[in-house]
N, C-alpha and C positions, 0 to 999 in steps of 0.2 A: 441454542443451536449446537455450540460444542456439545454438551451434554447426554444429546439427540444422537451427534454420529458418533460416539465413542461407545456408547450402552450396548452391550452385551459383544465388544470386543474383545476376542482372543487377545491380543497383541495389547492391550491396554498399557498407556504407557502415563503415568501422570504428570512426567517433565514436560510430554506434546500437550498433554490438553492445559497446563498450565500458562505453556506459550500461547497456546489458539488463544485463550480469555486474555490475557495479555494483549496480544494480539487486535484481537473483538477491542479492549477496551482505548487503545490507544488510536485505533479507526475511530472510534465513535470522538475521544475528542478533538480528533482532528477535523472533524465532519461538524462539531459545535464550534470552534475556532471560523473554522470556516462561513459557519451561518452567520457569527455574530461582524467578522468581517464583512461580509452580501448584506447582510440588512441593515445593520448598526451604522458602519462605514460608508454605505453606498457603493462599495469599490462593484466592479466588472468580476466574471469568471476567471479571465485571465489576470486582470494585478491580483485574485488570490490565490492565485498556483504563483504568481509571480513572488509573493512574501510566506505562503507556507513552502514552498517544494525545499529551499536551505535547510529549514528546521529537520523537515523527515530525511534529509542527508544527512543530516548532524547525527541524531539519533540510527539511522540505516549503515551507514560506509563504518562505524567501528565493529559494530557486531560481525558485519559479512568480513571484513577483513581477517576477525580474529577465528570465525565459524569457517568460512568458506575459501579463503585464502589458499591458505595449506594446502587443501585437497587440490585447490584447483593449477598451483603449479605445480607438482607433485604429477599430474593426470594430464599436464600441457593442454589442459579444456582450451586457453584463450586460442588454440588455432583453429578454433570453429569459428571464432568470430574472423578471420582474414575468411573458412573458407565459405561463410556463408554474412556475407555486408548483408545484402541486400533484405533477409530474413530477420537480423537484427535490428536495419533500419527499421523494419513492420514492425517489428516490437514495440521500439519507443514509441514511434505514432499513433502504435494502440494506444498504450499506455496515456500518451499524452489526452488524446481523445477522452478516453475512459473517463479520468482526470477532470475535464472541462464539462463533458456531461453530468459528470455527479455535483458539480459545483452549478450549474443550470439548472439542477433538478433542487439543487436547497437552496436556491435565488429565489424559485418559485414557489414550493413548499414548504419543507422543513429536515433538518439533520433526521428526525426521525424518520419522515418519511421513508429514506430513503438506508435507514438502518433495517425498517421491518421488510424492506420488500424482498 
């Protein structure tokens, strides 16, 4: 799929598409962690957002900090969040949703399935 949208790119940049595969591959083993929790374990949707979501904090909150940090005081971005709550709250319950549904859908199927679709 990276390989697909980058092909015949002006702007070609191989730090990005090195992140996308990166990227690609750290979803996919979260999405195997995930199955073998749901099936192996028996757990619910929820306890495995409840034992993975720490880890992708772990790995998430140093990069943005040391990536996106700077710019973002530097640019005073965080007063979009006082002036728009309600638009962030949508966010996370996307998110979270999002989350619970792809963890539904490899309850039932499989990490793959839901890598190819």
């Amino acid at each position: 799929c990276t390989a697909v949208a980058s092909a015949g790119e002006v702007n070609f940049n191989l730090i990005g598409v090195l992140f996308m595969a990166g990227a690609s591959c750290s979803d996919a083993l979260r999405l195997v962690l995930a199955q073998k929790l749901l099936k192996n374990h028996k757990m619910r949707p929820m306890e495995t957002l409840y034992y993975t979501s720490p880890v992708c904090l772990l790995w998430m909150l140093p990069a943005a900090l040391i990536t996106e940090m700077p710019m973002a005081i530097r640019n005073s971005s965080f007063s979009l969040v006082y002036k728009h709550p309600l638009m962030f709250l949508a966010s996370g319950f996307s998110g979270f949703f999002v989350n619970i549904t792809s963890f539904l859908l490899v309850k039932r199927t499989s990490s793959m399935t839901l890598k190819t679709m």
